[in-house]
N, C-alpha and C positions, 0 to 999 in steps of 0.2 A: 661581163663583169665590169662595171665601171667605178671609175678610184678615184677622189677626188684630185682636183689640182697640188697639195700639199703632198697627196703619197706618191706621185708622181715627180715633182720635182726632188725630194728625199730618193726616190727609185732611180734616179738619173745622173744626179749629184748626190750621193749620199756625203754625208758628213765624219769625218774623225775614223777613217777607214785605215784601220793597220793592225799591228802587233806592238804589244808592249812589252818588251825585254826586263826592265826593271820597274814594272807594276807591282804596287803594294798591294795587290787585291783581284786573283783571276775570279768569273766566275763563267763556268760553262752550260749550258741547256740544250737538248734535242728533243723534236718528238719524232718518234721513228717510224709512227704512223703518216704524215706526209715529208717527210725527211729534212727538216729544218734544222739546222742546228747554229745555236751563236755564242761567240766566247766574247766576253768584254773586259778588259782590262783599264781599271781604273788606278791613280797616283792621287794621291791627296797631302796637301799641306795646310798646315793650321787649321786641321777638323775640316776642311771644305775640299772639294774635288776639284782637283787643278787642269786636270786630264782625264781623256778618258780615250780609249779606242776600241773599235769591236770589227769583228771577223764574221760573217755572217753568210751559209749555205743555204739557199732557199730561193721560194719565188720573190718575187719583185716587192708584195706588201710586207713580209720579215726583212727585207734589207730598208724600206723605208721606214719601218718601227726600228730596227736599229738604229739603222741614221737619228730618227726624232728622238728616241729615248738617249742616245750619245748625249745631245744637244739638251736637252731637259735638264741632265744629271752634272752639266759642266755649270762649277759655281756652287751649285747647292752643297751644304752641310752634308752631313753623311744620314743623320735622321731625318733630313728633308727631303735627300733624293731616296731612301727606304718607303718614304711614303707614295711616290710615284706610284700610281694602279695602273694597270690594266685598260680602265675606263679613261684614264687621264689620255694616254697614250692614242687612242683611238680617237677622244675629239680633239689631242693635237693635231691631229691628220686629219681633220676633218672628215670621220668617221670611214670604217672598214665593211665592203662585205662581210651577210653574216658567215659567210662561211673561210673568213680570213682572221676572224678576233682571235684564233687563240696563237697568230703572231705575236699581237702584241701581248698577249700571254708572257711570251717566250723573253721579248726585249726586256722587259719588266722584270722576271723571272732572274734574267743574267744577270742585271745589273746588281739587282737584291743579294744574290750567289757571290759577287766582287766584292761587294761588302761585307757579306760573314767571312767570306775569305781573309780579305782584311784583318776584320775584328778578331778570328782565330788567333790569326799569325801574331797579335798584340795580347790576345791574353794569354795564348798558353808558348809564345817565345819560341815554337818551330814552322818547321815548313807546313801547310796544308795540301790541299787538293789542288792550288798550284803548282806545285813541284810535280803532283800525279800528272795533271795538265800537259806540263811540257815532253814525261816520257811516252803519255797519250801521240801526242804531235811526232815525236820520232817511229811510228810505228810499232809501240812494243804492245805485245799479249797482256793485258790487266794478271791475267793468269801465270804462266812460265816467264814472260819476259820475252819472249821469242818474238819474230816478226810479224808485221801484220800484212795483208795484201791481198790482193784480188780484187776483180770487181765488185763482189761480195764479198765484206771483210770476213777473214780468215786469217789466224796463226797460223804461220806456216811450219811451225815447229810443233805444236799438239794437234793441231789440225781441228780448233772449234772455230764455229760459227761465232763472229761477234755481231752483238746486237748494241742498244745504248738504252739504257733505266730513261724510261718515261719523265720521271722526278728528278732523278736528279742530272742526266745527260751523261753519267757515266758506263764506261763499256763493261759489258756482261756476255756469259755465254747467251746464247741464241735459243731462245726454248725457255731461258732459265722462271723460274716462277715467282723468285724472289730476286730483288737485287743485290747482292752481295756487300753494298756501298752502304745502302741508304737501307736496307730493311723495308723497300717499299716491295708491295703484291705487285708482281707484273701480271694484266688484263689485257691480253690478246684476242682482238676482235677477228 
């Protein structure tokens, strides 16, 4: 597999790598099919993205879509980085194997997720799927509350299988056919 110069450099230095405590806007995404998953947290002042950072599990080309879409979305308005694709992302990198694009799938995906997060929390004045977010990060069961753990996540207190929704990166029972979150069909291959 070879990556161009650009997704290499971003693989090695990535850019804007951290957690944001007081982000105005998480957005999370996985796919559980090659196990990627990236959470981005964006701060914006005066309508434009002042900040941004992201957390990112995966191979080498999702942490250099991270990094580049970090950097993409620093600056732009909030409808100018929503418009970031997919495609934009890949020839920032100087294009992906094809069996790497739906990284920047995901980079793309999160950031889009920061900003409805955002736009929630401003139109309807509470917490969103941030606040889920961070009980996610402490280990607790989407379900009981109970703890999470194991190699393979597992409630240690109901004892399910946890999985993560395709669409929206949120955790589900394991099996489940539906996502509980988002109302998506879960298609297990």
């Amino acid at each position: 597999m070879i990556y161009s110069d650009k997704v290499m450099e971003h693989f090695e230095n990535p850019h804007n790598v951290g957690v944001m405590k007081d982000a105005d806007g998480v957005g999370k995404v996985g796919n559980p099919v090659c196990g990627d998953m990236m959470t981005f947290y964006i701060k914006v002042k005066d309508g434009r993205i002042k900040d941004v950072k992201f957390q990112t599990f995966g191979c080498g080309a999702a942490i250099a879509v991270s990094s580049m879409v970090s950097e993409m979305a620093l600056g732009k308005t909030l409808e100018e980085a929503k418009r970031i694709t997919n495609d934009d992302v890949a020839k920032e990198l100087g294009g992906l194997p094809k069996n790497k694009h739906h990284c920047s799938n995901l980079g793309a995906d999160a950031l889009h997720k920061a900003i409805e997060d955002l736009q929630d929390k401003q139109k309807n004045g509470k917490k969103t799927a941030a606040a889920k977010i961070v009980v996610e990060r402490k280990g607790a069961c989407p379900y009981c509350e109970g703890p999470i753990g194991g190699l393979e996540l597992f409630c240690k207190k109901c004892n399910l299988k946890i999985d993560y929704c395709p669409e929206c990166g949120k955790p589900l029972q394991k099996g489940a056919k539906e996502c509980p979150h988002c109302g998506t069909r879960v298609i297990k291959k």
